[in-house]
C-alpha positions as CSV (number, residue, x, y, z in Angstrom):
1,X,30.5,-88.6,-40.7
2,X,33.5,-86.7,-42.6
3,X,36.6,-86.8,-40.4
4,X,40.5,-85.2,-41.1
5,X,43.3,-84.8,-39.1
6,X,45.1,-81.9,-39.7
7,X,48.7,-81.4,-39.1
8,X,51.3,-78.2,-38.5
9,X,54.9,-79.5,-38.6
10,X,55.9,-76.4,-37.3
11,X,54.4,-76.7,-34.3
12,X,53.4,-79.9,-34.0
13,X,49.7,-79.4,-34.2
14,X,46.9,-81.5,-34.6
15,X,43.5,-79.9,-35.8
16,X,40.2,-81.9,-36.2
17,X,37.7,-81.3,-39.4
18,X,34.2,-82.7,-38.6
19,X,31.2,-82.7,-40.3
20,X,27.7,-84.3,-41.6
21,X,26.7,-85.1,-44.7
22,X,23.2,-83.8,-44.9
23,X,23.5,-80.4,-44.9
24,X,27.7,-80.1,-45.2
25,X,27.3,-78.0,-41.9
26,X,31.3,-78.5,-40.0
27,X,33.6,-77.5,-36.9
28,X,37.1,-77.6,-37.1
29,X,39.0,-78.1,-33.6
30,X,42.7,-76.2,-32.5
31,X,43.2,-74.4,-36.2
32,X,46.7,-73.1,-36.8
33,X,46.7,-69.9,-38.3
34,X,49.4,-70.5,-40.9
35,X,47.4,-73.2,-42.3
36,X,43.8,-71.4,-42.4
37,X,44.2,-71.5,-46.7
38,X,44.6,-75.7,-46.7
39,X,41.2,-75.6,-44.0
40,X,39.2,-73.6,-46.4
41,X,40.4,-75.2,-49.6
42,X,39.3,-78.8,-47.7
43,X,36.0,-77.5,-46.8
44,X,35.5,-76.2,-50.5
45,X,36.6,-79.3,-51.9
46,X,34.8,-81.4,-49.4
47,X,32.0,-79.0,-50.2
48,X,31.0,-78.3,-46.6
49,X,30.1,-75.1,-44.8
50,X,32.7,-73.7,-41.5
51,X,29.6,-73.2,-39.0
52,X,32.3,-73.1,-36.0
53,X,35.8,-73.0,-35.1
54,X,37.1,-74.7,-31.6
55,X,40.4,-74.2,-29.6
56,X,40.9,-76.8,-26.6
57,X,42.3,-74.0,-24.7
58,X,44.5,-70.6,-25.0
59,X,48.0,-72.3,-26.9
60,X,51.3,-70.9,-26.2
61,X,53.3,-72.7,-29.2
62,X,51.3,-71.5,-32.2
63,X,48.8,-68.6,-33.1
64,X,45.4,-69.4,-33.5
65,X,43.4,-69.6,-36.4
66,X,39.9,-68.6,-34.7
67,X,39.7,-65.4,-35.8
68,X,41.1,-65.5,-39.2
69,X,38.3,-68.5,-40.4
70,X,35.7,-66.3,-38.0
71,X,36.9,-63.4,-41.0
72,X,36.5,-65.1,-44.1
73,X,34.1,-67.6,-43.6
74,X,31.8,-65.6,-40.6
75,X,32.0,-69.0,-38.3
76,X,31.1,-68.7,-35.0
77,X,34.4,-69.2,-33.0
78,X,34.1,-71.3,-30.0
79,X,36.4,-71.4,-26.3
80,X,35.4,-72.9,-23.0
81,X,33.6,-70.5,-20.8
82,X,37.1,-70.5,-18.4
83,X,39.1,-68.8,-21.2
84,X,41.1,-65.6,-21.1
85,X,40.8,-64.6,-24.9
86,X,39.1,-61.4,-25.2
87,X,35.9,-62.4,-27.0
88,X,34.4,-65.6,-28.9
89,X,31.1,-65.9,-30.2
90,X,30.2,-68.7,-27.6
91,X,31.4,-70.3,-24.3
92,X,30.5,-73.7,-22.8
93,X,31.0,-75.4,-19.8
94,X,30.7,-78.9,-18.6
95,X,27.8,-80.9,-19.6
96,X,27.0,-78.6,-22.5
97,X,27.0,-79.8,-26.1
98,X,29.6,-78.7,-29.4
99,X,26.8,-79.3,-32.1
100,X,26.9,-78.4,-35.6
101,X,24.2,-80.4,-37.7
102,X,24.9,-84.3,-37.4
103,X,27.5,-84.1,-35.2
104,X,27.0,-83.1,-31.1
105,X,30.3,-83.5,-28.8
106,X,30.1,-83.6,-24.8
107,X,32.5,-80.4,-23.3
108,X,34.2,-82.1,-20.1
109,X,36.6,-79.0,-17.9
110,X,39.7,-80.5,-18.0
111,X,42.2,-78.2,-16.3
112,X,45.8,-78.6,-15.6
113,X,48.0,-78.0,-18.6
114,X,45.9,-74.9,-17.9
115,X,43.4,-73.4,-16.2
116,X,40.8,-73.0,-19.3
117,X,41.9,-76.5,-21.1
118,X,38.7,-78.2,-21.9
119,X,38.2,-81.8,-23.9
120,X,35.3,-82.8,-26.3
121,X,33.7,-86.2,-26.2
122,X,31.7,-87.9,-29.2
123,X,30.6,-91.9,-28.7
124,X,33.4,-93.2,-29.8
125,X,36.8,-90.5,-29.6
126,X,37.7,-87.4,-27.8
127,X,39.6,-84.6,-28.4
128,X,42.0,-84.0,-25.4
129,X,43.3,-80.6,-26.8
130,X,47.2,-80.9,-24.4
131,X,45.8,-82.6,-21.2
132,X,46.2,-85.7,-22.3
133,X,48.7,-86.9,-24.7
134,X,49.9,-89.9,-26.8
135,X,52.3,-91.7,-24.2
136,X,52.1,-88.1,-22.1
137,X,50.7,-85.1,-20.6
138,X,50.4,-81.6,-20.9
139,X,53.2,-79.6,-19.4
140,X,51.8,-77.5,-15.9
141,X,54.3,-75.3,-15.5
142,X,53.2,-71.7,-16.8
143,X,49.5,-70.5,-18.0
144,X,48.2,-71.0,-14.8
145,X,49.3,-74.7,-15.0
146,X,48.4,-76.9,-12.3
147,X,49.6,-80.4,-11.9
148,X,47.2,-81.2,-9.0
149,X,44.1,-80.3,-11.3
150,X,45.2,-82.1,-13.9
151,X,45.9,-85.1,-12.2
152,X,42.2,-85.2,-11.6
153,X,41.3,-84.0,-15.2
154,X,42.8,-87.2,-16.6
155,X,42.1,-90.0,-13.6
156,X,38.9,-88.1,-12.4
157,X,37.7,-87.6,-16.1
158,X,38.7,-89.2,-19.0
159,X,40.5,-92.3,-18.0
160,X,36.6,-92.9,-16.6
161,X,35.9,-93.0,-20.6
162,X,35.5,-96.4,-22.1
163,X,38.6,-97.9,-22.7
164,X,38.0,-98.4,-26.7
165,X,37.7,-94.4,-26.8
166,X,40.2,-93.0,-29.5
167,X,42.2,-90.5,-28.4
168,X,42.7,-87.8,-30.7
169,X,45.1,-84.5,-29.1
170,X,46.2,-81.6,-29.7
171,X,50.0,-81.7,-30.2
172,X,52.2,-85.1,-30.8
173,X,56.0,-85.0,-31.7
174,X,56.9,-88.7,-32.3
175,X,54.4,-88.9,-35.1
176,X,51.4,-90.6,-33.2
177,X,48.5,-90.0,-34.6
178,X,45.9,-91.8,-32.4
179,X,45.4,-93.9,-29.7
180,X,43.1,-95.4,-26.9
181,X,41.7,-94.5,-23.8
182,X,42.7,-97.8,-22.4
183,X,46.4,-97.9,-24.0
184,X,46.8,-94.8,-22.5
185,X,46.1,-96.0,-18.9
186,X,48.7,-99.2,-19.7
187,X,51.7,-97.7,-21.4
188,X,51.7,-93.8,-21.0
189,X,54.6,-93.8,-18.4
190,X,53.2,-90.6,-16.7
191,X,50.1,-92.2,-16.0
192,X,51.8,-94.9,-13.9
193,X,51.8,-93.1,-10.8
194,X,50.7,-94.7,-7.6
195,X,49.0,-91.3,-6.1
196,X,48.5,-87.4,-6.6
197,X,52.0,-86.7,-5.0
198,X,53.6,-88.6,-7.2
199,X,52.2,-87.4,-10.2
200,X,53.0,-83.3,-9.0
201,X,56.5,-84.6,-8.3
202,X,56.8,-85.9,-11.5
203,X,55.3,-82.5,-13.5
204,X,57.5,-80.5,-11.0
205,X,61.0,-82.1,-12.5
206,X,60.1,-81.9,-16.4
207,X,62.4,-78.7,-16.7
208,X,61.3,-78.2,-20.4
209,X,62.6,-75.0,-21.9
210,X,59.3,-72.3,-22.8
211,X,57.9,-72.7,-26.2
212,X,59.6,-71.1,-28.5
213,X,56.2,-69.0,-30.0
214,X,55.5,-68.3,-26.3
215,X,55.8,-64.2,-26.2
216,X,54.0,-63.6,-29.1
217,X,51.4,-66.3,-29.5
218,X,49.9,-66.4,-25.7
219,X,48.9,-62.3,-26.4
220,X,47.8,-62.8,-29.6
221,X,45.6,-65.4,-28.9
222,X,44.1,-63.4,-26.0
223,X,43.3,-60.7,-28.7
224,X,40.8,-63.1,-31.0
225,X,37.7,-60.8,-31.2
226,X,36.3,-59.1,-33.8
227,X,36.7,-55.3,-33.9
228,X,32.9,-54.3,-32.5
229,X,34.0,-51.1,-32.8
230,X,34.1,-50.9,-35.8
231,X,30.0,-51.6,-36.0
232,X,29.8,-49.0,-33.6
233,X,31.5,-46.3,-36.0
234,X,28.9,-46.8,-38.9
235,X,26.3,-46.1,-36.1
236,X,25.1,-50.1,-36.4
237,X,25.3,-50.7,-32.3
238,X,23.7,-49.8,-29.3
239,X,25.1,-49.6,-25.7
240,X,23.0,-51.7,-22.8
241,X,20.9,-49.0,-21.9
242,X,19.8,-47.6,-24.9
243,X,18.9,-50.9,-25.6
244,X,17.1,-51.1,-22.3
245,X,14.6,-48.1,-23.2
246,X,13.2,-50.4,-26.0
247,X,12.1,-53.6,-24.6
248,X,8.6,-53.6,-25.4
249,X,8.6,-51.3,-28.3
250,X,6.4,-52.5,-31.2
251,X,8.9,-50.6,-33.3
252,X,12.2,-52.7,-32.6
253,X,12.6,-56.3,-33.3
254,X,15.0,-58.2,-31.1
255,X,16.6,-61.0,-33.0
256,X,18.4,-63.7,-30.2
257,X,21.0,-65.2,-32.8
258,X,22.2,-67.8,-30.2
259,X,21.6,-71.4,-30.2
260,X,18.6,-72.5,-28.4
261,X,20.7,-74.3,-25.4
262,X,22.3,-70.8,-24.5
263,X,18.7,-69.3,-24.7
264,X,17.8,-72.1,-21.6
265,X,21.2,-71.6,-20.0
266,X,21.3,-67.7,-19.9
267,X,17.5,-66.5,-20.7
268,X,16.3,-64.1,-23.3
269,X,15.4,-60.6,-23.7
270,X,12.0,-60.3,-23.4
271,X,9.7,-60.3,-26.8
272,X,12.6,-61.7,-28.5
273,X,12.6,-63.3,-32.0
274,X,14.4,-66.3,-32.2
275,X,17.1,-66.4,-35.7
276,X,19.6,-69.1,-35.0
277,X,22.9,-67.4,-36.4
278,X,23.7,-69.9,-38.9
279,X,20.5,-69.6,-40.5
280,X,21.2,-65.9,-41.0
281,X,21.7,-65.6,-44.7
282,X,18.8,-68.0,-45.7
283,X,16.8,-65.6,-43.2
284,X,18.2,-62.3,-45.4
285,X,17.0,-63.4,-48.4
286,X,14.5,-62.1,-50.4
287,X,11.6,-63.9,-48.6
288,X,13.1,-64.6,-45.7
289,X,11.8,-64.1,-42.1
290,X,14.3,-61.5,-41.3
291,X,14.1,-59.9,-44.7
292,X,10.4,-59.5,-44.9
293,X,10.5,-57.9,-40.8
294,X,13.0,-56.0,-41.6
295,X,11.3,-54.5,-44.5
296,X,8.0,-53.6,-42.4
297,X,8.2,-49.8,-42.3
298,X,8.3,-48.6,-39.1
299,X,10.5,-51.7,-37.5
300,X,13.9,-51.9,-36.7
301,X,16.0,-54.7,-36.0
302,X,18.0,-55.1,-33.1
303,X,20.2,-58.5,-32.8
304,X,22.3,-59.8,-29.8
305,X,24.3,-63.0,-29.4
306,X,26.0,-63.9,-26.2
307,X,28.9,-61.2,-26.2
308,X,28.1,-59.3,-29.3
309,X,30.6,-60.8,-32.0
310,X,27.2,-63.1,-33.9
311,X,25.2,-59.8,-33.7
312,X,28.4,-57.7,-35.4
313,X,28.3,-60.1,-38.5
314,X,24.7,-59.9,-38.5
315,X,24.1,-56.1,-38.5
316,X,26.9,-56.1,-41.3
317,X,25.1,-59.0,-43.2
318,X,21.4,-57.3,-42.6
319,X,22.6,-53.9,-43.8
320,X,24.7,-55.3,-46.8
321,X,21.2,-57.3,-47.5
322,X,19.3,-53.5,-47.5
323,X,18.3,-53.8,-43.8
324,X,19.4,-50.3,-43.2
325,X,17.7,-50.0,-39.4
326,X,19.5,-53.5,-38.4
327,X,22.1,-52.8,-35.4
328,X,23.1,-54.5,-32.3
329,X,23.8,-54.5,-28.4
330,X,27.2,-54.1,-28.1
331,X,28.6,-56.8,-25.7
332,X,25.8,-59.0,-26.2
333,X,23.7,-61.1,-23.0
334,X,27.1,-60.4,-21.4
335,X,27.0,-57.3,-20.8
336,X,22.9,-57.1,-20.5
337,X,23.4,-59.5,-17.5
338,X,26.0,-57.3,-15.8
339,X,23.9,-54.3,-16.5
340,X,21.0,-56.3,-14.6
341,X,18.7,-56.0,-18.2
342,X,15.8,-57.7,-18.1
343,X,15.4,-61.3,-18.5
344,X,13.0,-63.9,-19.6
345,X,13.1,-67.7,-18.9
């Protein structure tokens, strides 16, 4: 397995670089925007392929370099399913899987710092985003914070983890790099707490000042999505119901782009062609399975994802590859669900 840790002085950021060997396919956990140019220049280097970018939850102390990779490399960006950011590609929960090729991570709900904090667990490490810290804790008081909750994210959750875990999070200041599940629970001082009261007593008197990137990072971060409007303009997207009307339509293809574990979670639209998204562009090629369908005159492809950011890069990919009838449903199984579309199991 290919590993780096990644760090922002500025903001005292850790991001996490993991990958496979066999087919170079990688994830990158809590990017910092100002360093997106080092990520890519590591992956090229490294000669891997960005198949998704992670944040442990919504930051407050640095902007986010989801949506910037999701440009320029067409990633899927990732967020747990709790998170207020407008759109990412795909939300998990507890007990589903982070998997890119080679390398598959348990998501564990791990609210407190705040209410859509989430950590990642491989056999032998997790990634504790700013729950749980080297010698400390996340701060509870702002973001929907919650001391209480995160009490029983760290002894409820990962203090349950074997003790020879590494611990890998999201933010040090001291210049601690790593540590242990188990030194954790015998020299991190806020950890030494003899109940739940004590613990929310503790978190209340911290009385750290707001980070400084606070005002502008927590609404920028909430603004992540990619601009489906503009698929809409070029006429490359269709609303819910319009969609509707063709389910069963020999003429229209629709292509699921999601990975086969949302597919079980959330159910399909019915008659629907399976393309995992990061097998797009071998699909586009010239004798490809989405190239040679969407060449059959008289068909039209029609793609969806889970809230419509996949399907946007699609369309664009399909229609830069010729595919002039390829569009997509805007909003994704999202917004078929709400709409009470169809669904098959």
């Amino acid at each position: 397995m290919i590993f780096r840790q990644l760090f922002d002085s500025v903001s005292g950021t850790y991001s996490y670089l993991l990958a496979s060997r066999l087919g170079g396919e990688a994830l990158i956990i809590d990017p910092v925007l100002e360093k997106v140019d080092r990520y890519l220049q590591l992956v090229k280097e490294l000669d891997l392929k960005l198949v998704k970018a992670v944040d442990t939850h919504l930051h407050a102390d640095h902007i986010t370099g989801l949506g910037a990779l999701r440009d320029r490399t067409q990633c899927i960006t990732v967020m747990g399913e709790n998170t207020k950011a407008d759109v990412v590609s795909m939300r998990l929960g507890e007990g589903d899987k982070l998997t890119v090729e080679g390398v598959s991570l348990d998501v564990l709900y791990t609210p407190g710092h705040t209410d859509d904090s989430y950590s990642f667990v491989m056999k032998d490490r997790v990634f504790t985003g700013d729950t749980l810290l080297i010698r400390g804790t996340g701060r509870t008081d702002f973001q929907n914070g919650d001391a209480r909750m995160q009490y029983d994210s760290i002894f409820g959750k990962l203090l349950k983890l074997p003790e020879e875990t590494l611990l890998f999070p999201a933010h040090d200041y001291k210049g601690e790099t790593v540590s242990t599940i188990g030194e954790e629970k015998r020299f991190n001082p806020r950890l030494q707490v003899k109940s739940i009261d004590e613990y929310v007593e503790l978190m209340k008197n911290l009385k750290l000042p707001n980070p400084k990137m606070m005002d502008v990072a927590v609404p920028s971060n909430m603004r992540v999505g990619l601009a489906q409007q503009e698929i809409a303009k070029r006429g490359w997207a269709l609303k819910v119901p319009q969609a509707m009307e063709l389910v069963g339509k020999d003429s229209v293809a629709f292509i699921d782009l999601r990975e086969q574990s949302e597919r079980d979670k959330h159910g399909t639209i019915p008659g629907s062609v399976h393309a995992p998204y990061p097998d797009l562009q071998e699909n586009l090629r010239t004798g490809g399975a989405l190239k040679k369908l969407g060449v059959t005159p008289g068909k039209r492809l029609l793609f969806y994802c889970a809230f419509g950011e996949r399907s946007a890069m699609a369309v664009q990919a399909a229609q830069d590859a010729g595919l002039n009838t390829a569009s997509h449903i805007e909003g994704g199984i999202d917004a078929w669900k709400k709409a009470n579309g169809p669904l098959a199991r």
